[in-house]
N, C-alpha and C positions, 0 to 999 in steps of 0.2 A: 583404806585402799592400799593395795601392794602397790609397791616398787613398779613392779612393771606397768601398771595402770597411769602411774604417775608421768613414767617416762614415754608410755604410748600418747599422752592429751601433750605434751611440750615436742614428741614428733611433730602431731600434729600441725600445732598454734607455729610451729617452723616452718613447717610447709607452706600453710597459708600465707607467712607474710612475707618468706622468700617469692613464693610467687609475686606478691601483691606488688613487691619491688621492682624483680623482674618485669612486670607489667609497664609502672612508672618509668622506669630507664627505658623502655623500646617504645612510648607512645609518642615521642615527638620525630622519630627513624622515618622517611619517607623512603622505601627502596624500589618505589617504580620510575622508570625513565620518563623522562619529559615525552620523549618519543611515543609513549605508549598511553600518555595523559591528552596529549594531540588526538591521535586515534580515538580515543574514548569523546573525548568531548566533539570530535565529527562525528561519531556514530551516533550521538544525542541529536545531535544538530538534524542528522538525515533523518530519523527518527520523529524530532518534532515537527519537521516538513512532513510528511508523511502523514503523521496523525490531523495537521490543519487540510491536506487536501483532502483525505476522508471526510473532517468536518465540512468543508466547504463544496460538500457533493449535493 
């Protein structure tokens, strides 16, 4: 295999596991506000109310 071929598969396999790292470092990041985790889990809330008064028709 030429040179180039060589150096194309270890781009590659670099890419991959820079990403894979990148991944690992930003999976424990939480960058939504508390504020906005509130909201959401009222929107659940109003949501599951909603769904039991349909059940409950």
């Amino acid at each position: 295999m030429p040179w180039y071929g060589w150096l194309f598969i270890v781009l590659a396999l670099g890419s991959i596991v820079g990403s894979l790292l990148m991944l690992r470092d930003n999976a424990n990041s939480n960058k939504v506000s508390k504020e906005t985790i509130a909201n959401v889990k009222a929107r659940e809330a109003q949501f599951a109310a909603e769904e039991e008064r349909e059940e409950n028709r």
